[in-house]
Structure formats: structure tokens, C-alpha cells
FIGU-718599 format. One line per 4 residues: number of its first residue (from 1); for each residue x, y, z of C-alpha. Coordinates in steps of 0.001 Angstrom, whole numbers, plus 500000, padded with zeros to 6 digits. Each point is the difference from the previous one (the first is absolute). Layout:
N
NUM	X/Y/Z  ... $
! end
This chain:
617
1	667715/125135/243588  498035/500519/496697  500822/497997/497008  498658/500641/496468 $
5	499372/496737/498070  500123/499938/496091  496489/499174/500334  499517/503553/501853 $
9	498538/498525/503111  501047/501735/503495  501473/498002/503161  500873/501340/502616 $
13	501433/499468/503807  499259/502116/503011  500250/498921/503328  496940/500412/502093 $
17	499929/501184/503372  500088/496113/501750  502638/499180/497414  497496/498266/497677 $
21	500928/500358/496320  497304/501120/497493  500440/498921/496364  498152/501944/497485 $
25	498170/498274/497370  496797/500543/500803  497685/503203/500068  500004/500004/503820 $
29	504066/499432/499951  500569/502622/497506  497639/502465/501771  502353/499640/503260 $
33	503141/500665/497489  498727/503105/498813  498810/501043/503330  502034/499112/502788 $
37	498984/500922/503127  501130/503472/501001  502463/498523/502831  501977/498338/497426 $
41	500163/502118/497461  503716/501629/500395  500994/495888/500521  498405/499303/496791 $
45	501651/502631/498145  503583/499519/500930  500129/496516/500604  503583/498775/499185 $
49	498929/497221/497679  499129/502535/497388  497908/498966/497397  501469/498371/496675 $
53	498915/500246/496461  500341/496794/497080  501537/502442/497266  500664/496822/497777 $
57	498053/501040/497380  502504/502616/499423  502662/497355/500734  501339/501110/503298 $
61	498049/497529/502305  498541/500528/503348  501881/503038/501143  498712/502654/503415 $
65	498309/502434/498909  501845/502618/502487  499824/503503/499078  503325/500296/498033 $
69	498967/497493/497392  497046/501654/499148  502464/503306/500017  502436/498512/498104 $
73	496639/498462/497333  498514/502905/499651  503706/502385/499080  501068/497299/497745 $
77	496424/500786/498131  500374/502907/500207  503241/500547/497913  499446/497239/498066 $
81	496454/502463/498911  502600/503037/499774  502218/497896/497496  497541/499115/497907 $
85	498295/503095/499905  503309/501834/499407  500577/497314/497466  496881/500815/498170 $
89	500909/503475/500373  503181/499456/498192  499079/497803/497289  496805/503019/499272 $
93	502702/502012/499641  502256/498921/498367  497163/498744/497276  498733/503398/499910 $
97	503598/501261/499336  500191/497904/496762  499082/502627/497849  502869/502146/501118 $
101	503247/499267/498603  503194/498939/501624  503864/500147/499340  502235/497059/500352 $
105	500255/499422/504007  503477/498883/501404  498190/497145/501258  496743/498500/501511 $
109	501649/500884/503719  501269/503465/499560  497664/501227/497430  500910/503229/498593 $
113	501854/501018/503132  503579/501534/499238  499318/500916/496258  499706/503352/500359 $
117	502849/501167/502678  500209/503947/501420  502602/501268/496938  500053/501021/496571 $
121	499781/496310/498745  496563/500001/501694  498816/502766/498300  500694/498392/496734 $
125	498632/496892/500564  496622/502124/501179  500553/501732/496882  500248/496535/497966 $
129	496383/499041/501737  498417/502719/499056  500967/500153/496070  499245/495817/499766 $
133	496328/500302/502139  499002/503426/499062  497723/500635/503296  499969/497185/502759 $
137	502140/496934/500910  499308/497721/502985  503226/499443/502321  499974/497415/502491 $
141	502141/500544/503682  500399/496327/500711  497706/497034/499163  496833/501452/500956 $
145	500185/504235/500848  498851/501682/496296  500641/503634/498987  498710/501668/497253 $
149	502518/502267/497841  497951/503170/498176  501850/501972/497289  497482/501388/498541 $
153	497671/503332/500518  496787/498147/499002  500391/497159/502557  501495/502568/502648 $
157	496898/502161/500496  497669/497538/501205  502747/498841/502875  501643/503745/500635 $
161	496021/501635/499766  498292/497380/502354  498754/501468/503337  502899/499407/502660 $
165	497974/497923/501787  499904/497192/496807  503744/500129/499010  501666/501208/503153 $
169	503721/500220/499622  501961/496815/500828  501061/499984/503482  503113/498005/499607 $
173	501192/502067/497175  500406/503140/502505  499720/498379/503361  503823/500617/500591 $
177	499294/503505/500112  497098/500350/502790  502605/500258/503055  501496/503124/498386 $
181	497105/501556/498021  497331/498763/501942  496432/500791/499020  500816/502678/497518 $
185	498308/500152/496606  502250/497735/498435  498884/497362/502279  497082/500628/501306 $
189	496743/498750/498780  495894/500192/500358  498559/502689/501956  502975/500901/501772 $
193	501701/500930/496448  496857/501296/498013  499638/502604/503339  503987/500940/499601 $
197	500142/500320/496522  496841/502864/500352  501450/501670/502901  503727/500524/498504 $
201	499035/500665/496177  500205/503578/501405  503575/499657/500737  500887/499654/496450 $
205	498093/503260/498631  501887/502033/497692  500114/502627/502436  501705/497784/502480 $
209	502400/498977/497379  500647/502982/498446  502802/501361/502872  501531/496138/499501 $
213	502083/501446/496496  502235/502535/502192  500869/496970/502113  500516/497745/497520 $
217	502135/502912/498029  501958/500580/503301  500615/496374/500573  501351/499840/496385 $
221	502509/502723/500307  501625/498438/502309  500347/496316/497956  501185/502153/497410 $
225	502880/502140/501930  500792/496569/501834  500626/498763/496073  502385/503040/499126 $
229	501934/499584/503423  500228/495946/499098  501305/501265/496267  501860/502682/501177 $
233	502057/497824/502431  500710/497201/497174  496841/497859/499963  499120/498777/496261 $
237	497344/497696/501028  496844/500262/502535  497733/497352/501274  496962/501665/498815 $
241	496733/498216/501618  502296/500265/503683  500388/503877/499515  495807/500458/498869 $
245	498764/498220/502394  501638/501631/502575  499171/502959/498143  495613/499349/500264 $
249	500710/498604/503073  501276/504025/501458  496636/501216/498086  497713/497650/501539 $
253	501049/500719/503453  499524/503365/499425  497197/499660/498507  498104/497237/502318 $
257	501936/501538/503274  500944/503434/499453  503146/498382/500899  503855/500717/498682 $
261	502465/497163/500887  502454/501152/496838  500297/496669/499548  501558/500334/496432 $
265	502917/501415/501676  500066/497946/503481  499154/496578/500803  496084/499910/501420 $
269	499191/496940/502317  496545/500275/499391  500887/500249/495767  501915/497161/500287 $
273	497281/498250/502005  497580/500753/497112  502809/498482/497294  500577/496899/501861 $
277	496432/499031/500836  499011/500563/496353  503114/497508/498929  499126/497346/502823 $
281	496560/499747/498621  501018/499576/496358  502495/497238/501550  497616/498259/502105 $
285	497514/499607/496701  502679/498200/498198  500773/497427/503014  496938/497820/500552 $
289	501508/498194/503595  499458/503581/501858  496706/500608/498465  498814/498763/503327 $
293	500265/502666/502648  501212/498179/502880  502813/498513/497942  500586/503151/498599 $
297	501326/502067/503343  501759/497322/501417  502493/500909/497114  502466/503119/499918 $
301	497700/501195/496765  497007/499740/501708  501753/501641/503651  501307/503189/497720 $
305	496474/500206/498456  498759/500477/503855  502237/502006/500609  499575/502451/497417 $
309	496386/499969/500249  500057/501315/503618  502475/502808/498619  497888/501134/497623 $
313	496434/499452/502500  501860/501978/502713  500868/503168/497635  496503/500260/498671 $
317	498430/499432/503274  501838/503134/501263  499527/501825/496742  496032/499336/501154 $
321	500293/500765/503529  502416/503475/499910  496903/501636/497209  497092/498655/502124 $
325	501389/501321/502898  500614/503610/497435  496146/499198/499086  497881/500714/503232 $
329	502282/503249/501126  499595/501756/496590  496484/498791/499065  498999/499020/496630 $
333	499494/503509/498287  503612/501303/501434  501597/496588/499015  498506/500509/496525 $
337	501417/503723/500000  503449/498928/501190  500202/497809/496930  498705/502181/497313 $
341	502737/502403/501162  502754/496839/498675  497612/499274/497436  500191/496273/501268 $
345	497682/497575/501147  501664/496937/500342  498666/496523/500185  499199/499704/503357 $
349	498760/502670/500432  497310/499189/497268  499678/496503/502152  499903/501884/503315 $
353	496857/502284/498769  497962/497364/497964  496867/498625/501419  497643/497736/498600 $
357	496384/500825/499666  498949/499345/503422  503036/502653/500854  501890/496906/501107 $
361	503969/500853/499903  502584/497108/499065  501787/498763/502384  503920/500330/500902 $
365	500446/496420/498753  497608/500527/496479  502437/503600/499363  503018/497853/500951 $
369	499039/497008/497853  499503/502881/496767  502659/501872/500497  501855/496856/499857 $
373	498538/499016/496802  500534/503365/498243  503641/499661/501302  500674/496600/498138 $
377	497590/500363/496988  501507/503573/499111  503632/499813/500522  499830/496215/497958 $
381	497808/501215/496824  501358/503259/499812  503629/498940/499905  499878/496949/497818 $
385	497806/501984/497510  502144/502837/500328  503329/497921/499284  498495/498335/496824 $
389	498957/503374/498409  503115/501259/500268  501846/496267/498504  497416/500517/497487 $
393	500734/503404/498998  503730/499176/499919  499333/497052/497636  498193/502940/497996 $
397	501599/502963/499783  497561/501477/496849  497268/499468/503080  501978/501554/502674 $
401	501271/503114/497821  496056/500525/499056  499405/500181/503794  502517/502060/500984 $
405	499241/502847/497214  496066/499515/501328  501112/500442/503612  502312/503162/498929 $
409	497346/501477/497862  497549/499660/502841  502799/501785/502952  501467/502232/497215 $
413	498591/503507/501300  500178/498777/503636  502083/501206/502430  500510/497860/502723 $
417	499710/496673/497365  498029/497881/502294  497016/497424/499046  496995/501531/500969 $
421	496743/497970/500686  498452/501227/496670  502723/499321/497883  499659/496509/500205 $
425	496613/500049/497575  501932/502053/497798  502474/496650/499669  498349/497625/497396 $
429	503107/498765/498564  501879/499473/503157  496631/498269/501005  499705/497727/497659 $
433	503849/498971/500527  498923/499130/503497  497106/497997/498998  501687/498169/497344 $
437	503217/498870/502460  497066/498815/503041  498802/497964/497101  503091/498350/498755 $
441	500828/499736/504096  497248/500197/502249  501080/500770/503637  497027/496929/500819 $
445	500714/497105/497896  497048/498093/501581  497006/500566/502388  497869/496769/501457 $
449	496272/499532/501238  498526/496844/501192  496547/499368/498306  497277/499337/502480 $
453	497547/499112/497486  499834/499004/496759  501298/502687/497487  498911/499490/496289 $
457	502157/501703/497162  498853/501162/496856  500824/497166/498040  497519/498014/502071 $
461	502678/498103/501991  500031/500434/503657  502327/500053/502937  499165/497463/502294 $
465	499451/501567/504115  502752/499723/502241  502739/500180/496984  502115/502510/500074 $
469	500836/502971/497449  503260/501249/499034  499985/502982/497771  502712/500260/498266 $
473	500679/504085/499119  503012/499234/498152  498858/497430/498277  496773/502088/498907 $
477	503001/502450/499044  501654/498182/498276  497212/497417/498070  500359/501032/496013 $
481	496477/499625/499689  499303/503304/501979  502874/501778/499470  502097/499314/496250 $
485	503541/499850/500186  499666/499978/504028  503814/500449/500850  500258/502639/497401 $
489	500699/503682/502166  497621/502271/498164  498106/502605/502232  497406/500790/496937 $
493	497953/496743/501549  498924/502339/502488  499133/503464/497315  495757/500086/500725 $
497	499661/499462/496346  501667/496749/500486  498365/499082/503371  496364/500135/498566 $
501	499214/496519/499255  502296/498414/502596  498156/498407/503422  501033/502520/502734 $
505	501031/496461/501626  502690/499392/497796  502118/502609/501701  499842/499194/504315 $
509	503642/500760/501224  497927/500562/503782  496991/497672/499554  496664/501152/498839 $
513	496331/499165/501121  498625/500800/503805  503232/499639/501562  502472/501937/497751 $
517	502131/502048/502225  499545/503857/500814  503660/500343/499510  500125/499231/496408 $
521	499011/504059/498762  502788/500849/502502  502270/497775/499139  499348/500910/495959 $
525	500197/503858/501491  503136/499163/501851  501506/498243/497087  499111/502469/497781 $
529	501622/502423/502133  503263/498738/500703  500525/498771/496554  499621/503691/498299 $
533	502109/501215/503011  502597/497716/499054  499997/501090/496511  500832/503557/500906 $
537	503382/499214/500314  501483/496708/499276  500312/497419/497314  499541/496420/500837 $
541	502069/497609/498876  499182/495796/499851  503762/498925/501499  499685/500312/503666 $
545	496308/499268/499929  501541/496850/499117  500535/499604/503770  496447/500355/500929 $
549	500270/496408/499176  500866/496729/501991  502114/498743/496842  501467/503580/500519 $
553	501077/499966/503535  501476/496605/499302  502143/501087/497063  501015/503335/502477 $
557	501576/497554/502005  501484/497668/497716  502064/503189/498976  500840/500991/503146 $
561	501281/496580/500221  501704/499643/497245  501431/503631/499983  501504/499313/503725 $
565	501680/496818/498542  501635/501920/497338  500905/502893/502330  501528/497996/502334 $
569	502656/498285/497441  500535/503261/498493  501029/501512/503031  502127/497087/501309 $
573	502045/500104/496661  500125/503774/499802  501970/499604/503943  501745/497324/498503 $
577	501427/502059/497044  501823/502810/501511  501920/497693/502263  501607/497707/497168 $
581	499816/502756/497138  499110/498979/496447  503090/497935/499045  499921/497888/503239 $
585	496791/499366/500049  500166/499316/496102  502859/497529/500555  498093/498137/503305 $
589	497202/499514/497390  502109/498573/497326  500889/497645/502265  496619/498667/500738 $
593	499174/499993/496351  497061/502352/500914  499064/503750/498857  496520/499789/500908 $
597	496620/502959/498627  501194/502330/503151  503156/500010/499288  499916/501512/496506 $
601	497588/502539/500940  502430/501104/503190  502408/500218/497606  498363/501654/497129 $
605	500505/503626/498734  499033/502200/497555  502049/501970/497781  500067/502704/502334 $
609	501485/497455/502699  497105/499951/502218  498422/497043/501164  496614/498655/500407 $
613	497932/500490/503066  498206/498027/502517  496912/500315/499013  501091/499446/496583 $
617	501617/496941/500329 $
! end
């Protein structure tokens, strides 16, 4: 057995072949320690009286030195070195973060977390930031995780401009959409999205697009007869946002599958897949205990998310497999032929042709994973943008009369009256409309990317690596030192005289910089489009947009509620009444010493002798 002395001298015991015991402390001793003789060496190793070690100098005495000590030594340094060095880490950053201010935090725990909540109150408070800091703030997610807030277009180019591979986009941020959208370009990044973004900037051509306005005009027909049919059978007020996004929803289809599921008229599964995995995301966001995935499907949120996401996989996936297996019997040239005949080439069947420069196609998981995408990001930005144009034009009817006498005097000499692809250049007004409601209410509030190294802003103040970035679009929106009188409605913001001076990065309802989505000239076109379409023929009025809101649907049934209530005692006296007549049931009141509010207005007439009405009492 070996023993280390303080001194560092080496004794040792082996047993000799004869039994004789050899002591080392001399050069001849230590010599036969070091080399034992080649028939003992396995007994030498494994003896059981291992050697021991005097740790007392680090106060834990004469301890064996077996294997899992020396395990358990060398893990405890290392995490003790990975605490400090994260501690140094954190105390860089948070030094180099002094420059940036902060707002009050809730407390040295939570940080900033909870001051800014998913509703309208949030929006305000970003709102408040950006008026009292003017272009960054520093936010803190706990004791020690830092963000930094941008509101303004000077700080936001060198952050949105950087090369993807220096401020990425934040992979918590839109993690809870990978299982549905997979690798598209929303979530993609590197190589793999630089070589996707080349091969399907072809898809959005304007002569791709172009055949899009019939759909999108055919789509809102029927939204508009549903609306007449609703009026006609007694409706006075319509959920709005519900009915348009159902309504881009039946274009999109069409226009990424070539495929009609009426679904404006009849209930879709895989439309009401689409609706509840965009509402399960937004929920998971705002509850941080499921942000973990394996927490997350273990509850009946995160089971219906799974659920809906194989719905959705499944219908694409045979969306991909019914054309490819179209593909190799027509050939490329009579597949192309077939379509210019419709004078449609959907979305796949852009995906299904592209290649990249080494003629390499995408495969049925990359055309899934974009078609996906295009799915989500259309039907959501389209239909929120969409629904505030029109609450905007209702709060301002001088606007919307100016747009529906430019969309008449555009169709006035047409016969049929249907938005072509060419008016919609010959639509400034209505444009600028459009422009000026994304700005007031940006379908993207906020985008994120993680900095990988340090990013220095103009001012000379620089964003430490490893922080995050949060920029805010409505709160570049809505900051008074871009844009005076920011929650004013006035579309002349956006008249080119007026645009001159401004940084194009003052107005990003999409994003900007490498990654700005293809989608956003089609969703402008598509806006454009369904906005002077719904001009042609009805006025839109700010009461049952009303509803688009959660404070809405709450105070729809409150009234139901209350209305019910009211009904019910009406009808229960108005039985009542007729069995007793007026006199009895007169004198049974008298004797309870009560005529109560119903009463009188059961019993009131008018001169003519007739009485009031349910409704109107």
C-alpha cells in the first residue's frame, strides 16, 4: 500500500515472492516499487489495501484515494470553475449593460417578468417605454437573464442588418413552433435558410402573384354574400376578425393547394386545425410552466397541439404526394401547359419545380415545412391587418368615403367590376390607408435575435454577446420621436413627399434586413386587394368591430346574460297575468305592499290602448 507523507516521500508494501516485505525508502526499494516484477504486477495493481492519501492540508485527513474521490474532486472543480466563470460572465454583463437604461423591476427575483402581459394593457405600457427611453431600455427575465428593448430605427439597423449568422433569431422566442412549421423560412437559419430563401424568391414573382387577385376576389364574394344572408336573416352584429380569417384562410388554400374546402360556408378540419394551433402557441407564450416541452404534452393543451399538428402534416403530405405522383406522368413541359391553361401555379407547385444551383430539388419535408409557414404567416398578417383597416376606416369615414370614390373612379367603365392586378398601382390613397393602419397596428409587434458577438450602436454603446434583442415594431410605431402625434390616424405619413426624410426602418410591420419575409409584397398586394374590393360595396361601421375584441366578447355575453334574466321574469309574469286578470292580480299585489318595475310596464298603455312589448320592456 502506498502512502504519501506531507513531506512527499513514497512508502510502500508489496509482498515478495517468499513473503518477505520490501519497504521503500531507499533508491534500491523504490526501484522495486516502480518496477515490480512482471509476475506480480496484476497483484500489485489491485491489491485490496488500496493506497491512501493525507488530504489534511485541505482539511479532510488521510482519506483512500479510490477512483470515485478523485471523480467526485475533480466534478466538484469543475463546476465550481463553471460558477465562477459564469459568475464573471454575469457580472461583465451586467457592467457592460450600465449604460443602458432600465424601468422599475417588480423586484430583484422576478425582474421585469409579467410587466408587459399579451393584451392591450401591454401594448401601452410598450408604448410608455418607448416615449420615456426614446430608443433602447434593458429588461431583465429574472435575476440574471438581460434583454435589450430597441424602439428606435437608428439602433434597429445594426441588430435587424447583421449577417444571420451574428444575430440569429432567438430560438426560444419561436421554438414552440418547430413541430408544426418545421424548418421553413421562418425558422430556419444558416445555410439551410440563405439556400431556401434563393430558391423560393421565384415563387413570389409578380407573375406568380398576379392570378392570386381573382382568388382573393372570389374568396371575398363569398364573405360578403355570407354578410347579406347574416343581415338578411336578422343579424345586426358580426364577429369580424372570425369571418376574415376564415375568409384568407379559403384564398390561401387555393392559392398554396389549388385546393377548395368552402370552408367559409362549412366547417374545415384542417381550417380549424390551422386556427387552433395558431391560438395554442400564443397561449403557451404567455404560460412559462409549459415552456418546457415534455411538460407541455403531458397536458390536454399540449395533447390538442399534437394532435392538430398531425392533421395539418397529413393533408399537406398528401397534397405533396397526389402532384408528384401528377409530375412524372405529364412531364415538366405538359405540367407547365396544364397550368397556364388555369392560369395557376400554385405554391407547391413552385416548391415541387425549384432546384438549387447544383439542380438539387427540396425535399417532401423542406415543401411541407414552407407550405406550412406560408399557411400560418399569410392567413395571421393578412387578417389582422385586414380587420384594423377596415376599424380604422370606420373610425374615419372622410378616409373611407375618399377610398371608395378612388376605387369607383378606377372600376367606373368596367364591366365585370373586379380588381385587376394593375389596378392596385393605380391605388395611392387606399395605399397609404393601409400603410398608415400596419403602423398604428402592426400584425408583428416584436421580432428577437440573439447576438453572437458584440454589436456596437451608433451612439457608441454596445450590446454585450449572448444578450438577447427584442425589437419592438410597435413601439418603433408608436415612439413620438419618429413618428409625431403617433396614435393620431392620418394616412398622409405615408404621401412620398412626406416619406423623404424618414428611415425606411421606421415603418417594419413584417421585419426588415436579410430575413424580412417574401410574403410581405403579397401580403401588401393582398391587402390592397381585398380592401378596394370591399369598398365596392359596403360601408363599414366601428359597432360590431367592437367584437373583434376580448373586452367585446365579454360584454356579448354579459348581455346575453343579462337579457335571459330579464326574459325569463317577463315571461313568467306575462303567464301569470292572463290567469288572475288585471284587478286580481292588482289586488294580490296590494296585499303584499309591492307593485314592482315589471309590473308597471305589463300594465302600461298608450293612448291608443296598446301596450309595451318585450323587447321594450
Amino acid at each position: 500500500m502506498a502512502r504519501l507523507s506531507p513531506q512527499g516521500a513514497v512508502t510502500a508494501h508489496s509482498h515478495s515472492q517468499d513473503g518477505a516485505e520490501l519497504r521503500a525508502g531507499s533508491p534500491s526499494s523504490a526501484s522495486s516499487v516502480c518496477a515490480p516484477p512482471p509476475g506480480h504486477l496484476k497483484p500489485y495493481l489491485f491489491s485490496p489495501r488500496m493506497s491512501q492519501m493525507n488530504l489534511s492540508w485541505l482539511g479532510l485527513g488521510q482519506l483512500a484515494a479510490s477512483p470515485w474521490l478523485l471523480l467526485l474532486l475533480a466534478g466538484a472543480t469543475w463546476l465550481l470553475a463553471h460558477i465562477l466563470a459564469w459568475s464573471y460572465s454575469l457580472y461583465d454583463i451586467c457592467s457592460r449593460l450600465r449604460c443602458f437604461p432600465q424601468p422599475p423591476k417588480r423586484n430583484w427575483l422576478w425582474g421585469h417578468v409579467g410587466l408587459i402581459q399579451s393584451s392591450e394593457e401591454g401594448l401601452l405600457y410598450t408604448q410608455d417605454l418607448a416615449s420615456t427611453y426614446g430608443d433602447v431600455c434593458c429588461w431583465w427575465v429574472g435575476p440574471w437573464h438581460a434583454v435589450i428593448r430597441i424602439f428606435h430605427p437608428t439602433c434597429i439597423k445594426p441588430v435587424l442588418f447583421a449577417p444571420a449568422a451574428i444575430a440569429p433569431k432567438d430560438k426560444v422566442f419561436y421554438s414552440f413552433l418547430k413541430p408544426w412549421l418545421g424548418d421553413g423560412l421562418l425558422l430556419s437559419a444558416g445555410d439551410k435558410w440563405s439556400s431556401h430563401r434563393h430558391m423560393l424568391t421565384p415563387a413570389f414573382h409578380f407573375n406568380i402573384l398576379k392570378p392570386y387577385v381573382k382568388i382573393f376576389n372570389g374568396s371575398v364574394n363569398v364573405m360578403h354574400a355570407k354578410w347579406k344572408r347574416l343581415v338578411s336573416e336578422g343579424r345586426t352584429h358580426l364577429d369580424m376578425f372570425e369571418h376574415i380569417s376564415l375568409m384568407t384562410l379559403d384564398s390561401l388554400q387555393k392559392c398554396v393547394f389549388s385546393f377548395d374546402s368552402n370552408c367559409q360556408e362549412k366547417s374545415s378540419e384542417y381550417i380549424a386545425a390551422i386556427l387552433d394551433l395558431s391560438a395554442l402557441v400564443a397561449k403557451r407564450h404567455q404560460q412559462i410552466l409549459v415552456h418546457t416541452d415534455f411538460l407541455y404534452y403531458l397536458t390536454p393543451d399540449g395533447q390538442r397541439f399534437r394532435r392538430a399538428c398531425r392533421l395539418v402534416h397529413n393533408f399537406t403530405d398528401a397534397v405533396i404526394q397526389e402532384r408528384r405522383r401528377t409530375l412524372p406522368s405529364q412531364g415538366v413541359d405538359d405540367f407547365l401547359q396544364a397550368k397556364a391553361k388555369n392560369k395557376t401555379l400554385d405554391f407547391i407547385d413552385v416548391l415541387l419545380l425549384t432546384k438549387d444551383k447544383d439542380g438539387k430539388q427540396l425535399s417532401d419535408e423542406d415543401i411541407r415545412a414552407e407550405a406550412d409557414t406560408f399557411m400560418f404567416e399569410g392567413h395571421d398578417t393578412t387578417a389582422s391587418g385586414l380587420s384594423w383597416v377596415l376599424y380604422n376606416l370606420a373610425k374615419h369615414p372622410e378616409y373611407q368615403e375618399r377610398c371608395r370614390q378612388e376605387v369607383q373612379e378606377l372600376l367606373r367603365d368596367r364591366e365585370p367590376q373586379e380588381i385587376e392586378w394593375d389596378d392596385l398601382a393605380q391605388l395611392p390613397f387606399l395605399t397609404m390607408c393601409i400603410k398608415e393602419s400596419l403602423r398604428l397596428h402592426p400584425p408583428v409587434t416584436v421580432i428577437s435575435r440573439c447576438c453572437t458577438q458584440d454589436t456596437v450602436l451608433p451612439d457608441g454603446r454596445v450590446i454585450p454577446k449572448g444578450v438577447i434583442c427584442l425589437i419592438s415594431i410597435f413601439g418603433t410605431h408608436h415612439n413620438p420621436s419618429v413618428w409625431p402625434d403617433p396614435e393620431v390616424y392620418n394616412p398622409f405619413r405615408f404621401d412620398p413627399e412626406n416619406m423623404k426624410e424618414r428611415s425606411p426602418l421606421a415603418f417594419i410591420p413584417f421585419s426588415a434586413g436579410p430575413r424580412k419575409p417574401s410574403e410581405y409584397i403579397a401580403a401588401i398586394l393582398d391587402l390592397s386587394a381585398l380592401v378596394a374590393k370591399r369598398h365596392q360595396q359596403i360601408l363599414v361601421h366601428t359597432d360590431f368591430l367592437y367584437y373583434l375584441t376580448p373586452d367585446g366578447q365579454r360584454f356579448r355575453r354579459a348581455c346575453r346574460l343579462v337579457h335571459n334574466f330579464t326574459d325569463a321574469v317577463i315571461q313568467e309574469r306575462r303567464r301569470t297575468l292572463p290567469d288572475q286578470g288585471v284587478d286580481d292580480f292588482l289586488q294580490a299585489k296590494a296585499k303584499n305592499k309591492t307593485l314592482d318595475f315589471i309590473d308597471v310596464l305589463l300594465l302600461t298603455k298608450d293612448e291608443d290602448g296598446e301596450q309595451l312589448s318585450d323587447e321594450d320592456i
